[in-house]
N, C-alpha and C positions, 0 to 999 in steps of 0.2 A: 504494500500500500504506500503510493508516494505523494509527496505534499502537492497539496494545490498551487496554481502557478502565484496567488494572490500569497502563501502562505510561505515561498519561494522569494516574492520582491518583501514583503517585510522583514522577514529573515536577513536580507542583503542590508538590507536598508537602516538595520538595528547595528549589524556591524561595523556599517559606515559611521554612524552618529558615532560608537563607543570609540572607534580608530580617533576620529576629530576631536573628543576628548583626553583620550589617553595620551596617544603620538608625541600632543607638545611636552607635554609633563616625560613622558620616556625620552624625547631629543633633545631635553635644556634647553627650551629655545626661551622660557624666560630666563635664564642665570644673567647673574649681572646688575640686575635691575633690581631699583630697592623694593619695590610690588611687581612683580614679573607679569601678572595677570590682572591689571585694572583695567576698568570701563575705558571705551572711548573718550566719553567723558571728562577723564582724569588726565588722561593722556594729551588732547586735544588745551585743557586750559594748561596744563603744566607746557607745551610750548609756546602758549600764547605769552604767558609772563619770559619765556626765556626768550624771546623776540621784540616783545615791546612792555617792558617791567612798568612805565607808567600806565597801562592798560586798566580799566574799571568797569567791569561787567554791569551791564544795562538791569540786571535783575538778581533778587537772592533767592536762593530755593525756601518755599513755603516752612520746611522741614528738612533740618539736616539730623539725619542719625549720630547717636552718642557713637558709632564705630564703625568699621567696616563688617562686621559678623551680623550686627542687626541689618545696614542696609544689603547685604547679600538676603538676609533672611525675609527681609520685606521685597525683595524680588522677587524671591523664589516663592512666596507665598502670592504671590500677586501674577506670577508665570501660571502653578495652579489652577486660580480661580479660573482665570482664561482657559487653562483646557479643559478645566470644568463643565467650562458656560460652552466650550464646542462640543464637546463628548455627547452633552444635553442635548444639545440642539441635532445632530447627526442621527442619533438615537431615535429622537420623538419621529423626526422625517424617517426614517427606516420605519419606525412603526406604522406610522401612518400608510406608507407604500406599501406594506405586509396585510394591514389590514385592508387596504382596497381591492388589492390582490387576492384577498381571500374572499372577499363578498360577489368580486367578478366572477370567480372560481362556484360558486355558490351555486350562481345565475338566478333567473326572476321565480319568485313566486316563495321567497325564504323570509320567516317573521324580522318584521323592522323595513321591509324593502315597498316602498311608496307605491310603484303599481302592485303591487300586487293585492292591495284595499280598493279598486277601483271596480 
């Protein structure tokens, strides 16, 4: 019994994600750096002052985290929600096409189906 072709590109596709995680961490490709692995973000304002030091950002963030541990953690919980609220929504429509599917499957004249009260 062999996998389905669908059960085949996830299977690939999961080893891809772990490869894109792992690799940098196994090649050193952060070494050297005081945070090897910060946001764009951090990376982006840290050359803006190494370029122009009189520089003064148009805005302050609403909310700065007491550390780097909480705001990874309020990422990650906020990555989450989002595959939450997709998972949800994928789901309900799966459902929904399952059960239209099944009442076509049915055909006319099965209780709840509008002609067939006529």
């Amino acid at each position: 019994m062999g996998m389905s072709r669908n059960a085949k590109i996830n299977t690939l596709l999961l080893f891809v994600v772990a490869a894109l995680a792992v690799l940098p961490l196994a090649l050193g490709l952060g070494e050297g750096k005081e945070e090897p692995f910060a946001g764009a973000d951090a990376q982006a304002e840290a050359a803006i002052t190494e370029l122009r030091p009189d520089y003064e950002p148009w805005f302050t963030p609403l909310y700065e985290p007491p550390s780097g541990e909480v705001e990874s953690a309020l990422f990650a919980l906020q990555a989450a929600l989002g595959a939450g609220v997709l998972a949800y929504y994928f789901g309900v429509r799966r459902g929904r096409r399952q059960g239209a599917a099944a009442a076509a499957a049915a055909g006319p004249g099965t209780p709840g189906d509008a002609r067939a009260e006529d």
